[in-house]
N, C-alpha and C positions, 0 to 999 in steps of 0.2 A: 644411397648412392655413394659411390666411394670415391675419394678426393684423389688428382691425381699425385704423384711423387713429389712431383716439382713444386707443388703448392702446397702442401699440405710441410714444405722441407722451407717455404719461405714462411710461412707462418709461424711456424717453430723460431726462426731467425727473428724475424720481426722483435717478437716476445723476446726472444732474450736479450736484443738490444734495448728495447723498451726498460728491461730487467736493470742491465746495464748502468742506464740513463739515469733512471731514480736514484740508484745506488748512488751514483758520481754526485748528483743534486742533492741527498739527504748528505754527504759528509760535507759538501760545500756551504750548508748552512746550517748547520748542525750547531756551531757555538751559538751562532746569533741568538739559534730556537730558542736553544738550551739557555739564555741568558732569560729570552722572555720572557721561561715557563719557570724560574726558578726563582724559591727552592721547589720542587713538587714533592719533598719527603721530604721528615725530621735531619734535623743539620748537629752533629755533634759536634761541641769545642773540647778540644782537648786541655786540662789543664796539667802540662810537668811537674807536677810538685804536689802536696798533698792539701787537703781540704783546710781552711781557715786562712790560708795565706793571701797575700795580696792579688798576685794571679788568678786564685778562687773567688776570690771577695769579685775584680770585676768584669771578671766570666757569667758570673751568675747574673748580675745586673743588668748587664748586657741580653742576657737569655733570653729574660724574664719582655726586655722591651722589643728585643727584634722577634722574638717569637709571638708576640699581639700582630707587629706590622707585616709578618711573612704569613701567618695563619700555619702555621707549620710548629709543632716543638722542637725546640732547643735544648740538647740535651747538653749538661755538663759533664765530665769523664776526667775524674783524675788518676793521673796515671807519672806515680811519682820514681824519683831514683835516679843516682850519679849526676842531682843537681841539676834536673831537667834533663838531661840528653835522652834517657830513656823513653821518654814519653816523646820527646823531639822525632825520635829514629823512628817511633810507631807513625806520625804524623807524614814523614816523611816519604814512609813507603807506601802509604795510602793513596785511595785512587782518587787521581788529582780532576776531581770534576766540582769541589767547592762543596760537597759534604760534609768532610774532613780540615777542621779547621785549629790551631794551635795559641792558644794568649800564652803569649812568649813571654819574656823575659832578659835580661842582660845576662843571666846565668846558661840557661838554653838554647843559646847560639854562643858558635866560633867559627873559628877559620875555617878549618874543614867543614863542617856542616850551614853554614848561613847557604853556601850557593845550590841547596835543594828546597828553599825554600822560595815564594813569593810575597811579597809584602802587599797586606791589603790598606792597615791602618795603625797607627800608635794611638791606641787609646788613652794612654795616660803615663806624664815624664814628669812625677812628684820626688819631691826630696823625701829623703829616710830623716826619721825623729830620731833625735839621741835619749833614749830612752835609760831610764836608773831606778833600780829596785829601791824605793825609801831609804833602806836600812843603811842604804850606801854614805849616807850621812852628806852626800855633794850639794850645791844648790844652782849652779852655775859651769860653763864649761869650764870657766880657768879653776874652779877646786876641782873639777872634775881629772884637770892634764897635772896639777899640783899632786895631787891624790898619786895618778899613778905615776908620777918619778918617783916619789918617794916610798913606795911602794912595787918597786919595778919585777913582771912578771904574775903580781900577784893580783890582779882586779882581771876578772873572766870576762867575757863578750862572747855572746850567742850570734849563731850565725844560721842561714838555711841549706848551707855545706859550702866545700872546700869551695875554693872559687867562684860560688856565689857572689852577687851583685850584694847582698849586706855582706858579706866578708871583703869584699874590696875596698866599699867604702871605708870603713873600719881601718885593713892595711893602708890605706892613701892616706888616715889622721893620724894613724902611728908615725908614717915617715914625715911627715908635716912638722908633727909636735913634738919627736924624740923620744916617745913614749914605749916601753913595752906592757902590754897586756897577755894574755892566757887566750888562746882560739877556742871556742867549745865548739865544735859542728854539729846539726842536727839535720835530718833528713827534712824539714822544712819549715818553715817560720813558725808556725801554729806550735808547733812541740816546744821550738827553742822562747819563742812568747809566756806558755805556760809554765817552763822554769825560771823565767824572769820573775814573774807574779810570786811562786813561790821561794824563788833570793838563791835560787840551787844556783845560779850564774847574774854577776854584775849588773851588767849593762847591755844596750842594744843600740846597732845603727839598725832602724824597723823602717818596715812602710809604715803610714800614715796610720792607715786605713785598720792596721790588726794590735795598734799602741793608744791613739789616741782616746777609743771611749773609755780602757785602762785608767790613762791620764785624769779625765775627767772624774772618775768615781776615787783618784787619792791612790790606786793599788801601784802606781809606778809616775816616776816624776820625769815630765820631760822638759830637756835642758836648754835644745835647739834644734835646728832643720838643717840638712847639708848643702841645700841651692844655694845659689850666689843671689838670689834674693829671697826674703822672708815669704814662706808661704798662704796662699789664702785661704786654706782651711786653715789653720792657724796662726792667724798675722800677728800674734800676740808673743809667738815663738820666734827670738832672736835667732843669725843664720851661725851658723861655725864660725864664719870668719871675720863679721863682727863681733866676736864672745871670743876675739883674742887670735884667732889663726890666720889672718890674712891671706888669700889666694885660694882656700880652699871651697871646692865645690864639687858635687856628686851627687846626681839623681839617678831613683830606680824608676823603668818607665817598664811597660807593659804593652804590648802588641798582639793586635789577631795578623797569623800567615796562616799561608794555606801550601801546600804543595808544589813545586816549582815550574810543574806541566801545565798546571789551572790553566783554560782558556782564559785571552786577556779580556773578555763578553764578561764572563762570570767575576773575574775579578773586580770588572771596576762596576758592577752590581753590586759586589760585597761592599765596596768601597765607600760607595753612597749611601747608602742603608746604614751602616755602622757610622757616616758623618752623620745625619742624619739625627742618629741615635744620638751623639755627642754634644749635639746642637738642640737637644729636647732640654726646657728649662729643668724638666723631673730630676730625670738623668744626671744635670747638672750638680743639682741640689743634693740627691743620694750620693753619688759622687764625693762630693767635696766635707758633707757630712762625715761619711768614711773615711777621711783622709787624704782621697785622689783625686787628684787636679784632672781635669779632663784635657786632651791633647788636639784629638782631631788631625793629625797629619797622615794625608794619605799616600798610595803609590811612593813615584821614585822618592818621594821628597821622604818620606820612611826606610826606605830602602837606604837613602843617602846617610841619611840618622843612624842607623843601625850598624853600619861601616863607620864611622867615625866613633861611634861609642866601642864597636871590636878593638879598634888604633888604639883606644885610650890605655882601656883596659889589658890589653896582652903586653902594650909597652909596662905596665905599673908590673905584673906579672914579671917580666926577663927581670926586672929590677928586681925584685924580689925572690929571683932566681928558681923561681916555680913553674910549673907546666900548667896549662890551662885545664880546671877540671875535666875529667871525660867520663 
């Protein structure tokens, strides 16, 4: 039997408001779902910079623990060059659903680029070790700053490149202490580490984490820490500015972002999971073993941190009359 016009034109209607309707209701709760049901696939973290570094060192650690409690793999991806940005810009342009995530750095943000990012967590704001190849004959910072006046220009220091967070620190104890040293840059800590070892360059301002088991087996001697208090993976290590420099202080710290679009559902999921993660005694313990102090600061209180660390660093920069790496 055949239905008449009129009906058969309201039924069509019906449907397609019905159509309509869902549509409107699935994007109206669409972050919440998505926070619930997340992650449902593998989560890559992006690391800027190349494998051995600090960044790497705790990416991986981090992987290793949130991917037991998500049931999900954690892939790690480094993806190095021009100091972080390169890998920053990839992270950046990625689709911002909390997939695609970035352990930052102080090198891998600036000006222009910090406001495409979303801050989820600062995993970890450790001082850099002032690390010295043996042969350098120092024992202490003040022969270490006696060394090179008297020696001015000629004592090298490795860095993870130009405007790197260990190249800063370093420029902030030249202007401090009067000193001149030799810049060597290296596309990232791991490379400029294993010329330390073998004496091709001086000395290092290093993370913790890729100097200290060094330290321990005799192949490099460390001198001090640059926080303004002594560290607790190595409380044993006097800081910079009690070994003579007064005022001085510099930490390199480490951050997961995520894309600046991220729903804020997903974000502060990633947020809690990676505190979480930071507040497991293991974690702790592997941590601090390697050299990094665990941080735990999450959202704006990270994002706050991250701006006040850019002010630091661009002001030492104009002084220095350099452009911020790009």
């Amino acid at each position: 039997m055949r239905q008449h016009p009129t009906r058969r034109y309201m039924i069509r209607l019906t449907c397609a408001l019905t159509g309509v309707a869902a549509l409107g209701l699935g994007l109206s709760i669409s972050p919440a779902a998505l926070a619930q049901t997340f992650p449902a696939k593998p989560i890559t973290i992006v690391v800027p910079f190349p494998p051995a570094g600090g960044a790497d060192t705790l990416a991986r650690i981090l992987a290793t623990h949130l991917g037991a409690t998500w049931k999900q793999q954690v892939i790690v991806e480094n993806r190095p060059g021009a100091s972080g940005h390169i890998g920053a810009a990839f992270v950046a342009k990625s689709a911002p659903d909390g997939y695609t995530l970035m352990m930052s750095s102080t090198a891998s943000l600036d000006a222009d680029n910090v406001k495409q990012f979303a801050p989820i967590a600062l995993v970890s704001a450790s001082p850099y070790v002032v690390a010295v190849n043996p042969k350098l004959g120092v024992k202490n910072m003040s022969e270490l700053i006696a060394l090179a006046k008297a020696q001015p220009g000629k004592l090298s220091f490795g860095s993870s490149g130009e405007g790197s967070a260990s190249h800063l620190t370093v420029e902030l104890f030249k202007q401090m202490s009067g000193v001149n040293m030799l810049h060597v840059p290296y596309k990232g800590t791991g490379q400029a580490v294993s010329d330390l070892l073998g004496g091709t360059i001086d000395l290092m301002f290093a993370p913790g984490q890729t100097v200290l088991p060094h330290a321990k087996t005799g192949k490099v001697l460390a001198l001090a820490v640059t926080s303004a208090t002594r560290a607790k993976a190595a409380p044993e290590l006097p800081t910079v500015a009690e070994s003579g420099l007064p005022g001085y202080a510099a930490v390199g710290w480490f951050g997961l972002l995520a894309p600046a679009a991220t729903p804020k559902a997903v974000l502060a999921k990633l947020s809690a999971d990676v505190g979480a993660a930071l507040r497991d005694p293991a974690i702790e313990k592997t941590m601090l073993a390697s050299g990094a102090e665990p941080a735990n600061v999450n959202g704006e209180a990270f994002g706050r941190f991250i701006q006040t660390e850019l002010d630091k660093w661009t002001q030492l920069e104009k002084q220095m009359g350099k452009k911020p790496a790009q």
